[in-house]
Backbone as JSON Lines, residues from 0, in Angstrom:
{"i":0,"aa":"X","n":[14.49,-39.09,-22.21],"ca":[15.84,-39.35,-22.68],"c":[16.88,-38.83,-21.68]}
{"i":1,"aa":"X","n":[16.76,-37.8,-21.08],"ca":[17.23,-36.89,-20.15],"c":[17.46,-38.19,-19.17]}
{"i":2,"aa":"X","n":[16.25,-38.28,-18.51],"ca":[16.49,-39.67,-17.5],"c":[17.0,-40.52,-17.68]}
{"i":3,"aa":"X","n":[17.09,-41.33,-18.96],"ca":[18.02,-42.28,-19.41],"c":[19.35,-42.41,-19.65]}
{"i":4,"aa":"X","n":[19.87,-41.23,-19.74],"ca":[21.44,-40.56,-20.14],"c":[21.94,-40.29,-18.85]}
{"i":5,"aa":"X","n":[21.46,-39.45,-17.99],"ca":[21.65,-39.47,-16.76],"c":[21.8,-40.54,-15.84]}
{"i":6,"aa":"X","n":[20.96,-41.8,-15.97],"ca":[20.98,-42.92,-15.07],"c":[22.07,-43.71,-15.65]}
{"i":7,"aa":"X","n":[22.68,-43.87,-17.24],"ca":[23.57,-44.35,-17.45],"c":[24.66,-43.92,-16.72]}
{"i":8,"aa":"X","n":[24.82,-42.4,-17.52],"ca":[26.32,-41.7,-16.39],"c":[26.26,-41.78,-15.59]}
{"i":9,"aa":"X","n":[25.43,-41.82,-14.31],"ca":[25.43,-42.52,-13.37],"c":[26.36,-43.83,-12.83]}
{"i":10,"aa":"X","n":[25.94,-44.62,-13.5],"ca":[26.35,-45.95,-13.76],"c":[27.75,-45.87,-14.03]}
{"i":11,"aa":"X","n":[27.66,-45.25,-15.04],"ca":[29.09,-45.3,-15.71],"c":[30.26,-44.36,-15.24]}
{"i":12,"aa":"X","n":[29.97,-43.47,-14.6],"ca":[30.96,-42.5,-14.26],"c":[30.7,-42.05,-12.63]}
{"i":13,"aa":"X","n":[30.07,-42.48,-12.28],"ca":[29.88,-42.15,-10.86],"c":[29.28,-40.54,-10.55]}
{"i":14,"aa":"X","n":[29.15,-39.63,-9.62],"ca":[28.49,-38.9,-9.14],"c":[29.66,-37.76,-8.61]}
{"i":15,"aa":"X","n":[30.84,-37.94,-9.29],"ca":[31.93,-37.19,-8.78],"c":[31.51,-35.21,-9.99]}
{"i":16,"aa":"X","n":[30.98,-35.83,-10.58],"ca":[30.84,-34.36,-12.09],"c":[29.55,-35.18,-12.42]}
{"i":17,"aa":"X","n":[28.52,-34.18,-12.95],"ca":[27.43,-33.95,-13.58],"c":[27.35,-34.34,-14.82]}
{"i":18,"aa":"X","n":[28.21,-35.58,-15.07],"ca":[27.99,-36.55,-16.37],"c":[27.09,-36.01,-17.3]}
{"i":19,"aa":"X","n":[25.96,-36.96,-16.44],"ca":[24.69,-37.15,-17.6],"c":[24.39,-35.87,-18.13]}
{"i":20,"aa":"X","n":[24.07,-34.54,-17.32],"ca":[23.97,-33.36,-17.54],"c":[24.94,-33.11,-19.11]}
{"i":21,"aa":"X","n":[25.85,-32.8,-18.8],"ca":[27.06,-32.59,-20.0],"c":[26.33,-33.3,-21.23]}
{"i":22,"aa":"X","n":[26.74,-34.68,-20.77],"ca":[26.15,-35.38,-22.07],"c":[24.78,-35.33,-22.76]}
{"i":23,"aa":"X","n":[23.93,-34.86,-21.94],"ca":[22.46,-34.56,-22.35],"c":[22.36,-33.02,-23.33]}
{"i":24,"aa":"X","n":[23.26,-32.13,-22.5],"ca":[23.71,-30.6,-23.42],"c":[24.43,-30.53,-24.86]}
{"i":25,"aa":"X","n":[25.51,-31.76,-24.9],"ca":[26.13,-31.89,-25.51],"c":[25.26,-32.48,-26.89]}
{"i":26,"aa":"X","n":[24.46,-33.75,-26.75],"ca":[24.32,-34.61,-27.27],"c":[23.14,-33.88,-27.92]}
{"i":27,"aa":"X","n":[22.01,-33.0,-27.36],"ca":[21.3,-32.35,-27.85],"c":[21.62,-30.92,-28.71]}
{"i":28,"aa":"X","n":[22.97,-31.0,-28.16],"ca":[22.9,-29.66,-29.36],"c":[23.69,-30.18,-30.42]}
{"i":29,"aa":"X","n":[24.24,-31.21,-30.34],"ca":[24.35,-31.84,-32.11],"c":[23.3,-32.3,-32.38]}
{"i":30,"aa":"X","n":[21.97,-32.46,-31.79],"ca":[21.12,-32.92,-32.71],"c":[20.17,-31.4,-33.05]}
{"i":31,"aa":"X","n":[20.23,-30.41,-32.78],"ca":[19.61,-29.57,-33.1],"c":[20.42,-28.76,-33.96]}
{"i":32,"aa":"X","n":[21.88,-28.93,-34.31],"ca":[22.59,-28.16,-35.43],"c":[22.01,-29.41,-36.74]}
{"i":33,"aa":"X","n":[22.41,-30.66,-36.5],"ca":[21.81,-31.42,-37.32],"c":[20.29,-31.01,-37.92]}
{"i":34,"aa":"X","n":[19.58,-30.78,-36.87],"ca":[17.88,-31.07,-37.55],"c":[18.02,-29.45,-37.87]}
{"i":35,"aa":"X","n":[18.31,-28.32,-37.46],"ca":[17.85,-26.85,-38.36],"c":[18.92,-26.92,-39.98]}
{"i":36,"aa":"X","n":[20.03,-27.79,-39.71],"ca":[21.14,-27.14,-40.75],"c":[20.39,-27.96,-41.63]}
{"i":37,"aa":"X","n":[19.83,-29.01,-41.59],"ca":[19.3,-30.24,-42.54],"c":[18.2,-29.61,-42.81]}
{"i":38,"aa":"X","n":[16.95,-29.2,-42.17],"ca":[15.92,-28.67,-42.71],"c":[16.04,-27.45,-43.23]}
{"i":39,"aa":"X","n":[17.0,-27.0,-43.35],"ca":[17.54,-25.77,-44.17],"c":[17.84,-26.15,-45.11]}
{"i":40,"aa":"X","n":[19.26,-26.93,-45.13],"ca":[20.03,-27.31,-46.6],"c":[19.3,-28.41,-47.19]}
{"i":41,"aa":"X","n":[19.24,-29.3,-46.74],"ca":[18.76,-30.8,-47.14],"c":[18.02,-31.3,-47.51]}
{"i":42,"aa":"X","n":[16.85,-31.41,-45.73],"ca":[15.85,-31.83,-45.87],"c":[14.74,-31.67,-46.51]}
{"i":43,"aa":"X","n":[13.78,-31.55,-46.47],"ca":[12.28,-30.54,-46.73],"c":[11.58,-31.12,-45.23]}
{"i":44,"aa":"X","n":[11.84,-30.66,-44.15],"ca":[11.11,-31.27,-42.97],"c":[9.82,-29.58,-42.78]}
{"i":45,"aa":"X","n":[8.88,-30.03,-42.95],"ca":[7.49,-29.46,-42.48],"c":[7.86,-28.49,-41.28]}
{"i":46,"aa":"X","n":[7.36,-27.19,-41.28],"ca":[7.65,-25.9,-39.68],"c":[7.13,-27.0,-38.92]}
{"i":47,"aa":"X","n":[5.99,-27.97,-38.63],"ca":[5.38,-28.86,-37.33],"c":[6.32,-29.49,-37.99]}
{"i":48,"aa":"X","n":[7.42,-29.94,-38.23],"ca":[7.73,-31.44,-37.92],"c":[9.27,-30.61,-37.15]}
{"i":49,"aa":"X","n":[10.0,-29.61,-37.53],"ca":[10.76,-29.01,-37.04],"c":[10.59,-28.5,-35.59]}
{"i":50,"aa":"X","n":[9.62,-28.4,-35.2],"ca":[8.93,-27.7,-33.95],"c":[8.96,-28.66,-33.12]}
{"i":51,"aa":"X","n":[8.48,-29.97,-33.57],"ca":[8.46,-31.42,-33.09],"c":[9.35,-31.44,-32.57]}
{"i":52,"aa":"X","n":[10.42,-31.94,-33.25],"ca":[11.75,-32.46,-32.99],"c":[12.77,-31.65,-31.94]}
{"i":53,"aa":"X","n":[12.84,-30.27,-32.51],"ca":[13.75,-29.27,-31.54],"c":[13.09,-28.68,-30.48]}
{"i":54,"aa":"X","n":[11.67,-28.44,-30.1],"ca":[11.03,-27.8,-29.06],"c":[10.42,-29.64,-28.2]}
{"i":55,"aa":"X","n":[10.09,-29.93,-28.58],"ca":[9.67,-31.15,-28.47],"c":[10.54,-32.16,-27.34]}
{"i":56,"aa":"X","n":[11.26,-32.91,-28.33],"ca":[12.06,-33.63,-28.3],"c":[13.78,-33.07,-27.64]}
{"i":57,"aa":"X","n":[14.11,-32.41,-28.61],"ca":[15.15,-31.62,-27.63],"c":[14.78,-31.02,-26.45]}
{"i":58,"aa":"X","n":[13.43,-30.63,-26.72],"ca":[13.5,-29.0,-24.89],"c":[13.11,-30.24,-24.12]}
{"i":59,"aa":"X","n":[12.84,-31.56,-24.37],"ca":[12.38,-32.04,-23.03],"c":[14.11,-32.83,-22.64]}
{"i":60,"aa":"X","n":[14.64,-32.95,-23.73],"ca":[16.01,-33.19,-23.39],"c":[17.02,-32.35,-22.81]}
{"i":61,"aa":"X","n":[16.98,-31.36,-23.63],"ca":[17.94,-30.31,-22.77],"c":[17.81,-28.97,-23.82]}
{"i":62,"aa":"X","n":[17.56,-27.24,-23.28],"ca":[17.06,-26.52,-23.59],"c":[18.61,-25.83,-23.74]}
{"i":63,"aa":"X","n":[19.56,-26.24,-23.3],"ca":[20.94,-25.92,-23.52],"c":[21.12,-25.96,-24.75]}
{"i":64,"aa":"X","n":[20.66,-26.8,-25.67],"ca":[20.83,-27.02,-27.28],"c":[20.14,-25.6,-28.32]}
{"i":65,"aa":"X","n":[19.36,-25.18,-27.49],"ca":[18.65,-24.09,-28.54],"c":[19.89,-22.78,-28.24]}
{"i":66,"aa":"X","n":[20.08,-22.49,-26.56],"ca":[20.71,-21.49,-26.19],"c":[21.87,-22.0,-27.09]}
{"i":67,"aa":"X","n":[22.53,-23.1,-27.07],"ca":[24.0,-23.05,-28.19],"c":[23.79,-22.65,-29.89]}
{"i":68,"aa":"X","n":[22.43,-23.1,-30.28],"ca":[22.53,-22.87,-31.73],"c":[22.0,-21.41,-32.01]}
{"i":69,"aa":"X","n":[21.37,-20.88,-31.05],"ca":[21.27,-19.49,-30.8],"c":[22.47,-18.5,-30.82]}
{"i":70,"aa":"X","n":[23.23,-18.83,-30.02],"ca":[24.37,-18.13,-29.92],"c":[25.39,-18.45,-31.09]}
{"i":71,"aa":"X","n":[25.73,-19.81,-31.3],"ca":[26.32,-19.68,-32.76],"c":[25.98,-19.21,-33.74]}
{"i":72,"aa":"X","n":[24.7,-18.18,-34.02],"ca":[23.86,-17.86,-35.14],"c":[23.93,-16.72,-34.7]}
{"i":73,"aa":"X","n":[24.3,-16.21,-33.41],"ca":[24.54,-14.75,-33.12],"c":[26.03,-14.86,-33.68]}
{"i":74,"aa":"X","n":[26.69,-15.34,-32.88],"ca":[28.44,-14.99,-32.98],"c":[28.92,-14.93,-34.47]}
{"i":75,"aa":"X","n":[28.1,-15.99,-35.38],"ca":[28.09,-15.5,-36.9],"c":[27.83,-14.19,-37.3]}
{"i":76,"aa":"X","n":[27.12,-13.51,-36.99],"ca":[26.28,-11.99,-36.97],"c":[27.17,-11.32,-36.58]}
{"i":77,"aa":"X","n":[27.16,-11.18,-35.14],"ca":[27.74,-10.59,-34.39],"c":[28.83,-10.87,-32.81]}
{"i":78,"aa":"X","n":[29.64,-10.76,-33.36],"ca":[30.77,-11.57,-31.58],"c":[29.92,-10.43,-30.22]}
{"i":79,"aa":"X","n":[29.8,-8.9,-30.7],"ca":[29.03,-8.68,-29.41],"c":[27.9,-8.91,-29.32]}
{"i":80,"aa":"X","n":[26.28,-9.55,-30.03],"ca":[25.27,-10.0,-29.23],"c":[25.93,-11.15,-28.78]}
{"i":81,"aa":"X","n":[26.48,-12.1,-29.47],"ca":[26.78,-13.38,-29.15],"c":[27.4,-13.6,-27.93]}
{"i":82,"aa":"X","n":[28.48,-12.88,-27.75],"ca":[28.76,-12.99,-26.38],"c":[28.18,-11.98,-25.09]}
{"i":83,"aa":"X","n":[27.3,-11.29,-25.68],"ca":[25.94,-11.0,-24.53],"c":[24.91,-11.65,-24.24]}
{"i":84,"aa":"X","n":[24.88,-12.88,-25.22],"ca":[23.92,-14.21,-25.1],"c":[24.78,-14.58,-24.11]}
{"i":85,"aa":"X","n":[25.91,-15.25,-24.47],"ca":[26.39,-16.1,-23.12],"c":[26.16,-15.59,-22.09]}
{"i":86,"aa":"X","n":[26.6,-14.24,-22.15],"ca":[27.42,-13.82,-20.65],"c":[25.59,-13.21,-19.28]}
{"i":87,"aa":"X","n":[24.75,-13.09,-20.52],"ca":[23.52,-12.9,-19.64],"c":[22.8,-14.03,-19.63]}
{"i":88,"aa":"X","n":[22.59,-14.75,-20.52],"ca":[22.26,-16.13,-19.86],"c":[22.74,-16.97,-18.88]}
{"i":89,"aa":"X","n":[24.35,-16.83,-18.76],"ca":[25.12,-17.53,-17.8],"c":[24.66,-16.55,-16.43]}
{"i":90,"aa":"X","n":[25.09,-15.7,-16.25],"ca":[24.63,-14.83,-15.21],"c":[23.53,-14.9,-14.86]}
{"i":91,"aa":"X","n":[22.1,-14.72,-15.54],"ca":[21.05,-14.26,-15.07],"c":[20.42,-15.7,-14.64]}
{"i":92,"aa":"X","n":[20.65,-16.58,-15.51],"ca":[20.45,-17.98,-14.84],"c":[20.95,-18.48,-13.77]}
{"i":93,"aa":"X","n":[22.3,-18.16,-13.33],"ca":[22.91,-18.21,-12.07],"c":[21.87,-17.37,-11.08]}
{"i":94,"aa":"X","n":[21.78,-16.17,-11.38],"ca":[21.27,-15.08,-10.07],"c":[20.09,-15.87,-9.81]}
{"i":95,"aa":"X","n":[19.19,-16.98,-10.75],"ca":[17.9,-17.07,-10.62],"c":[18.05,-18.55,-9.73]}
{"i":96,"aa":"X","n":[18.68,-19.39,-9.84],"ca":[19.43,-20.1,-8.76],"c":[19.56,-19.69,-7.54]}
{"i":97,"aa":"X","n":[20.27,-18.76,-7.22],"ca":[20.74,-18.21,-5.88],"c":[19.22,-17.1,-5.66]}
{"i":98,"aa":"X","n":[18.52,-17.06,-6.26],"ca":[17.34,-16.23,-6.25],"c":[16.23,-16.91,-5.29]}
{"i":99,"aa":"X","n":[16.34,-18.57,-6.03],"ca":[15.21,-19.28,-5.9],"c":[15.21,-20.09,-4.47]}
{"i":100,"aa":"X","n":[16.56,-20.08,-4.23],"ca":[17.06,-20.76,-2.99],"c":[17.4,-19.91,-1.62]}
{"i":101,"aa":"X","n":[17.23,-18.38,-2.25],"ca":[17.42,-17.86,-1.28],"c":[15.36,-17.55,-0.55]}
{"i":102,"aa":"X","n":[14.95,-17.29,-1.69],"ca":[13.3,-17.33,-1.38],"c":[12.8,-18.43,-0.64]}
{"i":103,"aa":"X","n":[13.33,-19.98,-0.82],"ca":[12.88,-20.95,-0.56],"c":[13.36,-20.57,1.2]}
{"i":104,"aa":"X","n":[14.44,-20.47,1.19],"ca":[15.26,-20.62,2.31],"c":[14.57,-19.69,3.93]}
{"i":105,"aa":"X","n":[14.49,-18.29,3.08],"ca":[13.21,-17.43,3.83],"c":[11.94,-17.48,4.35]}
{"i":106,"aa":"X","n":[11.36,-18.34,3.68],"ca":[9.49,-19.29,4.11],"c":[10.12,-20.18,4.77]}
């Protein structure tokens, strides 16, 4: 799906901003507030059919969707884990970027 969203924005918006990206983050984390808030309130969806769908189906889409419904389920709790979710995921994922490229760069 990832590939498919991406090759559209592509298409559709050109290569100036990371379109498809956005829209793949975006689009997956309304479907993962959808599928936990529904199999909570709503639905009766099975732990394997939930696992399916959001580890599954979302993580091969975009893993940005769990980190958002994560953190909105912190910031409910708490504004300081919640914004120590962001602020070390944003960071430590960055350092691991500039980590991986600096290793590559060295061999």
């Amino acid at each position: 799906m990832r590939y498919l969203i991406g090759n559209w924005a592509l298409k559709s918006f050109g290569d100036s901003f990371p379109y498809g990206t956005l829209i793949a983050n975006v689009f997956a984390s309304i479907l993962i507030g959808l599928i936990l808030e529904g199999s909570t309130n709503a639905w009766n969806l099975s732990p394997t059919t939930k696992l399916l769908l959001t580890t599954g189906l979302l993580g091969g889409l975009s893993t940005f969707s769990t980190f958002s419904y994560q953190t909105v389920t912190l910031l409910n709790n708490s504004f300081i884990l919640g914004s120590l979710n962001i602020i070390t995921n944003l960071f430590l994922s960055l350092l691991g970027v500039v980590l991986g490229k600096y290793i590559i760069n060295i061999f």
